[in-house]
C-alpha positions in Angstrom: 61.8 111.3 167.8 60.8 112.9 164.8 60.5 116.8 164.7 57.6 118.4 162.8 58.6 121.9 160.6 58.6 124.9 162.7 55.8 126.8 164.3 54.6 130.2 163.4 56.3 130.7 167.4 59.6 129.9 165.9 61.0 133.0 167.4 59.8 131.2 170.8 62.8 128.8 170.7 65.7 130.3 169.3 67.9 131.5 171.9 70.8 134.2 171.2 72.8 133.1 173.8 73.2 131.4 177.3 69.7 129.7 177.7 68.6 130.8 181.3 65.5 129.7 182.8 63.1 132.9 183.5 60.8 132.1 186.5 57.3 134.0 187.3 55.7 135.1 190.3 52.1 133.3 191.0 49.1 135.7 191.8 46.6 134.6 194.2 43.3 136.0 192.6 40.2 134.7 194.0 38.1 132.1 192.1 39.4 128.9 190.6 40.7 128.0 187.3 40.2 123.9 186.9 42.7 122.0 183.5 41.1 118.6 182.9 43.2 116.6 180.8 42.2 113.9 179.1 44.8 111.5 177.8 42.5 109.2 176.2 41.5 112.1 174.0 44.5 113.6 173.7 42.8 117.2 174.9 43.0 119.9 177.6 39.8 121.6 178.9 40.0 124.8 180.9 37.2 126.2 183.3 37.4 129.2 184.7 35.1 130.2 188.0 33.1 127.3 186.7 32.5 128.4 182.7 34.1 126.4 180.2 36.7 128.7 178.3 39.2 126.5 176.4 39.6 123.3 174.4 42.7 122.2 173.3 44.8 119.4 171.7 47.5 118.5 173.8 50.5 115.5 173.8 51.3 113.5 176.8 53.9 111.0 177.4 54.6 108.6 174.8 55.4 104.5 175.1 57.3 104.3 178.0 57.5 108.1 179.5 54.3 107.8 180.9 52.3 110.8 182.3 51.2 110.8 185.7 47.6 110.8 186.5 45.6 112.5 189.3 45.1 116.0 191.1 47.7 118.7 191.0 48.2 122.2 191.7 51.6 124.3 190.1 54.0 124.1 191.8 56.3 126.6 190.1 56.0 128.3 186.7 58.6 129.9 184.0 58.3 132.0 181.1 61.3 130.2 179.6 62.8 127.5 180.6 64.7 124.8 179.6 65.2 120.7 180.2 67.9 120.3 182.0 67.3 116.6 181.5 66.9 116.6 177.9 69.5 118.7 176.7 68.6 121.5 177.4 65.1 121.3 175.3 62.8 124.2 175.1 60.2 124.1 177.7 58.1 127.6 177.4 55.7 128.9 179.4 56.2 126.2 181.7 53.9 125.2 184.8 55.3 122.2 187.1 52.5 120.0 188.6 54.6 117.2 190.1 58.6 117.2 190.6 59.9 118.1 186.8 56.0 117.6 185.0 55.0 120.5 183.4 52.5 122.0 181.5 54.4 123.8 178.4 54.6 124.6 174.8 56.3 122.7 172.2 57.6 124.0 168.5 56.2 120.3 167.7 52.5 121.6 167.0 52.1 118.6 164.0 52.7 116.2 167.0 49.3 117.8 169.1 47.1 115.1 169.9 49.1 112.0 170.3 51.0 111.1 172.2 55.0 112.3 172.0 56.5 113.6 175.2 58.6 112.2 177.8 55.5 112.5 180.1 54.8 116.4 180.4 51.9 117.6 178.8 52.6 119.8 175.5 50.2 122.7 174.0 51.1 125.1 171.3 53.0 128.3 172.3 49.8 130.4 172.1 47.7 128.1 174.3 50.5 126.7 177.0 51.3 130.9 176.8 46.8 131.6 178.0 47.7 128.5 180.7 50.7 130.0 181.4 48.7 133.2 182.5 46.2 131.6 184.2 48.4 130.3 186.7 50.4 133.4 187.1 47.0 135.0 187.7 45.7 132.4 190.0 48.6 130.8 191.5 47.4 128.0 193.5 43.5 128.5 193.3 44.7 126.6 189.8 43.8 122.6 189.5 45.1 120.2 187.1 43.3 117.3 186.9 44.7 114.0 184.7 42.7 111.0 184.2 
């Protein structure tokens, strides 16, 4: 795959040392956070108690590394974390859906809005960070919705 220039998150992904996956606590606050993701569009759109809040380019999987439609809730979610799949690859502010798909952030920001993953669904740092929040706010009262 090709790999864009760094992100002003750099810092994100550079690790001084073993690489250990960080994992967060989910809240239960009342109300509902909704992520529709569209992968025709190649964008995320967050409701929150039923107000639109967010809109944001996202990549899903590309050719072959498909990304799994339907209705999820997390699962688990990390701070940091890292693919222990894909060598170890930086998988930030990650929030599993389904088995290892995740929500997360990618240093590839250029690559937003197509599609370059091996079938989890990337933001950049700042945003997968907000989503990142959300859940650890709202736990399971959290939907992520793929079509």
């Amino acid at each position: 795959s090709s790999r864009s220039s760094g992100s002003s998150n750099s810092k994100l992904y550079k690790s001084g040392g073993a690489k250990k996956d960080v994992p967060a606590s989910m809240g239960s606050r009342s109300g509902s956070v909704v992520a529709r993701i569209n992968l025709s569009t190649q964008r995320m759109t967050v409701t929150v108690n039923g107000n639109k809040r967010y809109t944001w380019k996202i990549s899903s999987g590309r050719a072959g590394h498909s990304t799994p439609r339907g209705t999820y809730r997390p699962q688990r979610i990390y701070s940091r974390y890292y693919s222990k799949k894909y060598d170890l690859a930086s998988m930030h502010y990650s929030v599993f859906y389904s088995g290892g798909f995740a929500v997360h952030a990618t240093p590839y920001v250029s690559r937003l809005g197509s599609r370059a993953s091996h079938g989890c669904i990337r933001l950049s740092p700042s945003n997968a960070q907000t989503f990142f929040n959300l859940a650890r706010t709202y736990g399971r009262n959290v939907k992520i919705v793929i079509v």
